[in-house]
N, C-alpha and C positions, 0 to 999 in steps of 0.2 A: 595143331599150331598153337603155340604161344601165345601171351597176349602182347608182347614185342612183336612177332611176326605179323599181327593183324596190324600195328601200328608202320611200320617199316612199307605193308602193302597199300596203306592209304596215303604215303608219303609220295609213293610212286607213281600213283595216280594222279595226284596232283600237279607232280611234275610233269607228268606226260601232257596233259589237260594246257600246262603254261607253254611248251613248245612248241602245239599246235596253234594257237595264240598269233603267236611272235613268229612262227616262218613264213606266214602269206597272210592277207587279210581275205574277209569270207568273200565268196561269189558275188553276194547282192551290195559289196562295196564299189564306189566306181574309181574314179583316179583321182577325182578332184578330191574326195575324202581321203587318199592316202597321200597325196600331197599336202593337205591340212595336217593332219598328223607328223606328219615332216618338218612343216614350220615351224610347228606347238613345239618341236624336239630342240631346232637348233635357235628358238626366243628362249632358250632357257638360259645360257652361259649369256647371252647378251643382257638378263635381268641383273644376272650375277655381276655382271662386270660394272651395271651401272650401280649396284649396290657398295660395292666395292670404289669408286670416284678414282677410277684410275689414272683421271686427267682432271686438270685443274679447270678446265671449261665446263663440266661436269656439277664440280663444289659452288662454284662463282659465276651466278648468273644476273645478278645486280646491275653491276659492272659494263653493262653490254645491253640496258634493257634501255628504251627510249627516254623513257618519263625518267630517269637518272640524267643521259645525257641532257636533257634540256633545263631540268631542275640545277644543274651544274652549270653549264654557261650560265644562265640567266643570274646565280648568285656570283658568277666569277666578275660578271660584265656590273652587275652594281659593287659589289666590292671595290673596281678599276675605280668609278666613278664616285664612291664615299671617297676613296683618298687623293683624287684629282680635288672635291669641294672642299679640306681641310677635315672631314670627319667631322662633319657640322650639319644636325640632323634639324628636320624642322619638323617642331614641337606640333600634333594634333591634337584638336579641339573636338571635345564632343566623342559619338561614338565611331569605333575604326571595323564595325565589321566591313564595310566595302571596302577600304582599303586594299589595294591590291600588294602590296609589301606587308599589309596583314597576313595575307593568304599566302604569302611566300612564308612567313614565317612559321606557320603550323606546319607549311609541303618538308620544311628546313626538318623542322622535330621530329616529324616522321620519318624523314630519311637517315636522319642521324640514327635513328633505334634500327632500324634496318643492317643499316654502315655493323652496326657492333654485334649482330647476329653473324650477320655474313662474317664480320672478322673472325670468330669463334668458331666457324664452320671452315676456316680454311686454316686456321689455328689445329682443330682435330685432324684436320691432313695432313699439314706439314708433320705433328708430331709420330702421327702412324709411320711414315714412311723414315723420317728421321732417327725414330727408337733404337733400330738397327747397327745406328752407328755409334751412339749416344743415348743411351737408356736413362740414363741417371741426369739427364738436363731437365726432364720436363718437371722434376720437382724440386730441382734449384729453381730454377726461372719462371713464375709464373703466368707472368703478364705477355700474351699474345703477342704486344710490337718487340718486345723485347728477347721472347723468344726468338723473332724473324732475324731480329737484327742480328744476333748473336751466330745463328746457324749461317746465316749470308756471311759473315767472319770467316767460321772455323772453315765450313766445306765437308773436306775430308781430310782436312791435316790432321792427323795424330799427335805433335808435339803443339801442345798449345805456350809454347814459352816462345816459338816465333808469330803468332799471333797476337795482334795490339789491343787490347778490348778496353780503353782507355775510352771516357766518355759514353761508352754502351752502357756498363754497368758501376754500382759501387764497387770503391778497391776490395773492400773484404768481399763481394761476392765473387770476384772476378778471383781472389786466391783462392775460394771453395772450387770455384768450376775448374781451375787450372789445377790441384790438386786429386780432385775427383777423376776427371780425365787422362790422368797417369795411370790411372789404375782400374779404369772403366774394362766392361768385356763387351764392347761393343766393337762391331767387324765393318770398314771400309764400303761405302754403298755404293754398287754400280753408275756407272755414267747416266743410263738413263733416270733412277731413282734420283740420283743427286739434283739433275733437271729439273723433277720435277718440284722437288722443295727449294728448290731457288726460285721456280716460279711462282708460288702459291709465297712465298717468302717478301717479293717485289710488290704484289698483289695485295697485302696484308698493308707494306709501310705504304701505299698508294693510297687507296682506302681509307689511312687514317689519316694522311693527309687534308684528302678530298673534306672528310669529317669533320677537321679543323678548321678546313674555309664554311662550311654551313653553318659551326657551333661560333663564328667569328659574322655573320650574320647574321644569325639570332642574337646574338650577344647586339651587335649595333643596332639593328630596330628593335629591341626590346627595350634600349633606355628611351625611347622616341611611344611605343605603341604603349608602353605597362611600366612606365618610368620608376612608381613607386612601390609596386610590386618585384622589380626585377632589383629594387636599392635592396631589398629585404633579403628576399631568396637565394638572389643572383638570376642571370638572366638564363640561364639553363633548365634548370630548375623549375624557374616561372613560365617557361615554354612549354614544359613536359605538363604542367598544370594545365596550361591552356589548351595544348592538343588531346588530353584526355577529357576536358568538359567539354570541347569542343569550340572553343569562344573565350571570347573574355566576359561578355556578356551572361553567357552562361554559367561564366563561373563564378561571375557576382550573382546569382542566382541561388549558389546551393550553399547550406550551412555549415558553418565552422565545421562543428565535427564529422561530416563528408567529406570535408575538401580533406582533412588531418588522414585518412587512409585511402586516398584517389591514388591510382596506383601501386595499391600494395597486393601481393601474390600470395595465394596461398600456396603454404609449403607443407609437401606431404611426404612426413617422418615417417616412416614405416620401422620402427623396431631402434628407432635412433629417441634420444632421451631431448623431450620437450622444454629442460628447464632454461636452456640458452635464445629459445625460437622467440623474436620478436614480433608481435604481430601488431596487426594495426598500424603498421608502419609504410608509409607510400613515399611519395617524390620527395616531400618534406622533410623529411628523414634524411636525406641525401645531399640538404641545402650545407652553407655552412658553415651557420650558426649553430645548428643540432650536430653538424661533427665535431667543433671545437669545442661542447659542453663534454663534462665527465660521463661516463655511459650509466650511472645510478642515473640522473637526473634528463635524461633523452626524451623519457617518454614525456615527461611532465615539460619540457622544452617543445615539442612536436603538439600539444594542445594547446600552446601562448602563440606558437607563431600559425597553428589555421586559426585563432581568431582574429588576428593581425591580419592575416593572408585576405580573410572574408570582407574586412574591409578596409583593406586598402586596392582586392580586385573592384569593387564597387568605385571607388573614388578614379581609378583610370577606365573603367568602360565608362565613364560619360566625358570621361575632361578634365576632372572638376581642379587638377593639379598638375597641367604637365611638366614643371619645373621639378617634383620631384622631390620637393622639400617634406613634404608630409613622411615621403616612407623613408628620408633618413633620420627623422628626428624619432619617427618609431623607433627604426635600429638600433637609435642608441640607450631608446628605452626600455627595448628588449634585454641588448645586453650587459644596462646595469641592473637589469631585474636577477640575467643570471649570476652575474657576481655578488648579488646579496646572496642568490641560495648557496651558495659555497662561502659563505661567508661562516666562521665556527661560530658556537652560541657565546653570548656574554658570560667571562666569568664569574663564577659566584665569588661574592665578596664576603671575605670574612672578619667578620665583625669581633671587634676586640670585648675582652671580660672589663666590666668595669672591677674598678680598684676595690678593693672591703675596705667596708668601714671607711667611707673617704668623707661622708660628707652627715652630717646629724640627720638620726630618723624622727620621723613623727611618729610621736607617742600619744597612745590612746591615755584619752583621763577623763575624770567622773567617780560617779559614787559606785559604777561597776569596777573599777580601776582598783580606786580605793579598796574594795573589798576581798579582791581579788589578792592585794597584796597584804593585807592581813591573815588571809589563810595561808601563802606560800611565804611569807617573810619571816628571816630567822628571829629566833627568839631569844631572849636574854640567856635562858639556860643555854642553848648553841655557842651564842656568843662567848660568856663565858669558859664551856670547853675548849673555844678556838684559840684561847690566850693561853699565854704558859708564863712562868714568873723566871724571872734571869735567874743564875745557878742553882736554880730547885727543882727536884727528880716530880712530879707532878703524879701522881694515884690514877694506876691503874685497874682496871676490871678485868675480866675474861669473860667472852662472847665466845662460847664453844671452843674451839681450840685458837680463835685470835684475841688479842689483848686489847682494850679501847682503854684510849688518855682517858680523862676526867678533866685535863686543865688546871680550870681556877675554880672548880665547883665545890665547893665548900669549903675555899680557902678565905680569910679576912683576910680585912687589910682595904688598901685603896681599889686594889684591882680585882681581888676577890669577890665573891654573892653573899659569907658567910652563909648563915642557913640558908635552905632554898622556904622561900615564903609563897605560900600560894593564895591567891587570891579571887576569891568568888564573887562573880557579876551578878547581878540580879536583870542586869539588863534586860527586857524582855523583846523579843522577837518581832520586828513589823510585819506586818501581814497585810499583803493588797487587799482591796475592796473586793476583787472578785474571787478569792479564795476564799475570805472572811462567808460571801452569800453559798460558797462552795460546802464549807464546811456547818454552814445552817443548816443545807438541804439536806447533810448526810445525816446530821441531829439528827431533823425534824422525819426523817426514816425510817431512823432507828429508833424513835419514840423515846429522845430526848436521852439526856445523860442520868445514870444512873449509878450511885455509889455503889462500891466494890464490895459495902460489907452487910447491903440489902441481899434479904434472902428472900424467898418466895413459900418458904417455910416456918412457922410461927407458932411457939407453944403459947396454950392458953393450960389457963385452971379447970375452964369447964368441959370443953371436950380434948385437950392434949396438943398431937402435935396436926394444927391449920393448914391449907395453903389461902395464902394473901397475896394482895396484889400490892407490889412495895411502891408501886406508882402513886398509892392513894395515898400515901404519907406527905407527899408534897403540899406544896401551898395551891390554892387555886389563882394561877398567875390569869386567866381567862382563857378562853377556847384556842385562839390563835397558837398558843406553845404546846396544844394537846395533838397528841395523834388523830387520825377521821375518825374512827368507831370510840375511841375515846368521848370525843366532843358531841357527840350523840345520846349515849347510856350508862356515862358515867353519872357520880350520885353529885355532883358538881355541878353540872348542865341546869341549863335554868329556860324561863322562855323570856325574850327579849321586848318590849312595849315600844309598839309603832305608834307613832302619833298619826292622827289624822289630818289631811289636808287641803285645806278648803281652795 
């Protein structure tokens, strides 16, 4: 046999092995265990189906839960009664953790983030089941109510030119969709599917509804509880602040740059390019003041307003201002801080060339001046060449191959030099004091001056030709103008008479 055939006969065994299995269970099973095994079989498509939200009670279970119901009357019944009093809150003193519209207002924030989960979660329903008919909507439309709204329109109508969508959306997006939809390949949805995204549809604009009456009282007692905080933020904003410190109190507690990323998520880019990802960025981010700045300058926006934030939460958890005036006169400090940073730099001013030669210079003078312009000042022979005499051809030279005038230089007459005359100065040279001791020292070095036509060589009669010292021919002026070994062993040298001193 093969080595196929051995494979082919452990296939078989196998198989036999699995049959026996699956046509009866063993002896020592009893029935309660094959009845377990039976359930386990048919909870499996009931997993599936709950996987799958084939009903909208399924997606949305908020909606239906107690602490919702209660949390909603209770803001419905004071909302009735803010606009029965004229919408005239009264101002608290001190600190509001017992306040019990305190505590409505955190239950407020938290349901609100709830509200917008859930809307997104029956947003992913409606769009599943809706694809079908309209594929190409969900990246026209992005926004959840607006998606509801839209599909509660069409339905299943096909010609969207008898459908009104005036008011749902903008005109231009309303002719992208009505365009798109001419030519969409999407197929008509059974009766039951259509049901079910009209309901999760209903569900969705209820919802945010409900969401707009809690965000409509936080928004009222937040000008009453955090008056100058919520002038700043806005009162949303400053809610989501307090329900994540937990307090107002507590949120006068933590430091600027804590509060500056209190609620911010980290995002995890898996293979997507981090240069756009903002981090550090929480509720503050969302106020808006930081949205109506340019987006270069957001971050450096989001570090002014949590120091702001730090304290002006400190100045509403005790009182210290429930009018409110502190945090709008911040506001406006804020936002002329951000209008200087967009403000461009000063231009460089350019400065004019002054005029030449406009105005007399000062001129150096002295006997350095003076001498200065005896060495560079022209000279009478110069001058002379620079003249030339009316109708007379003036004597030229040749300087290699160019010609030089002569002028007037050896011409008589008034204007002429006739001869040229030269004349020798005897003047003699000033010489500082300390070149004068300069030129001692180098004397008295070199062992004094010495004439050019002394020699060191001397014929005599008696023995021929000498050497002599031509120094010794001098006068003896005394030691002082002698060299050291000079003034010592010369035949000059004498010994000098000390007096005695009584």
């Amino acid at each position: 046999a093969t080595l196929a055939d051995s494979f082919l006969a452990d296939l078989d065994d196998l198989s036999d092995d699995g049959e026996e299995e699956t046509r009866a269970p063993e002896a020592g099973t009893t029935a309660t265990q094959g009845a377990e095994t039976t359930q386990t079989q048919t909870q499996k498509p009931v997993e599936v189906a709950l996987l799958r939200h084939e009903r909208v009670e399924d997606v949305s279970k908020l909606s239906r839960s107690s602490k919702y119901k209660d949390l909603l009357s209770k803001v419905s019944a004071a909302l009735e009664s803010h606009e029965g009093e004229g919408g005239e809150g009264a101002a608290v003193a001190g600190a509001t953790e017992d306040d019990p519209a305190y505590k409505m207002v955190l239950d407020c924030n938290e349901m609100a983030l709830e509200i917008e989960s859930e809307i997104m979660n029956l947003h992913t329903f409606c769009r599943d089941k809706y694809k079908t008919k309209f594929p190409e909507l969900e990246s026209l439309v992005h926004h959840p109510v607006d998606y509801a709204r839209i599909v509660k329109k069409i339905g299943n109508e096909t010609d969207l030119t008898a459908v009104d969508l005036e008011g749902v959306l903008p005109s231009a997006t309303i002719m992208v969709v009505s365009v798109t939809a001419s030519t969409t390949s999407g197929k008509p949805l059974p009766d039951q599917d259509l049901q079910k995204c009209l309901e999760a549809c209903d569900l969705v604009l209820k919802l945010d509804d409900e969401k707009n009456k809690f965000l409509k009282f936080v928004e009222d007692k937040m000008e009453v509880t955090a008056p100058n905080l919520s002038a700043v933020l806005g009162s949303e904003c400053a809610s989501r602040l307090m329900g994540v410190a937990g307090g107002l109190v507590n949120l006068s507690k933590i430091p600027a740059c804590n509060i500056q990323v209190l609620g911010a998520k980290k995002k995890h880019l898996a293979g997507f390019s981090s240069s756009t990802n903002q981090q550090h960025q929480g509720f503050i981010a969302a106020s808006p003041l930081v949205m109506q700045t340019p987006p270069y300058l957001r971050n450096k926006a989001c570090r002014l307003l949590g120091g702001k934030c730090a304290l002006l939460a400190r100045i509403d958890a005790y009182g210290k201002d429930p009018s409110g005036s502190e945090g709008k006169s911040m506001k406006k400090q804020i936002e002329a801080k951000i209008e200087k940073w967009q403000e461009p730099p000063p231009a460089r001013i350019v400065k004019p060339l002054a005029i030449p030669d406009s105005g007399p210079k000062k001129r150096r003078g002295g006997r350095r001046l003076r001498k200065m312009k005896e060495r560079y000042g022209m000279t009478e022979l110069r001058r002379a060449q620079n003249r030339v005499n009316f109708n007379q051809a003036e004597e030229e030279i040749m300087d290699g191959e160019d010609s030089v005038g002569l002028g007037l230089i050896g011409e008589g007459g008034a204007g002429g030099m006739g001869k040229l005359r030269l004349q020798v100065s005897n003047k003699k040279q000033k010489i500082s004091k300390a070149m004068q001791k300069k030129l001692q020292a180098q004397a008295s070095f070199r062992g004094g001056s010495v004439s050019g036509m002394s020699s060191s060589l001397a014929f005599t009669p008696v023995q021929g030709i000498e050497l002599v010292n031509p120094l010794n021919n001098r006068a003896p002026d005394g030691d002082s103008n002698r060299s050291g070994t000079e003034s010592y062993f010369s035949t000059y040298g004498g010994f000098s008479q000390v007096r005695k001193t009584t």
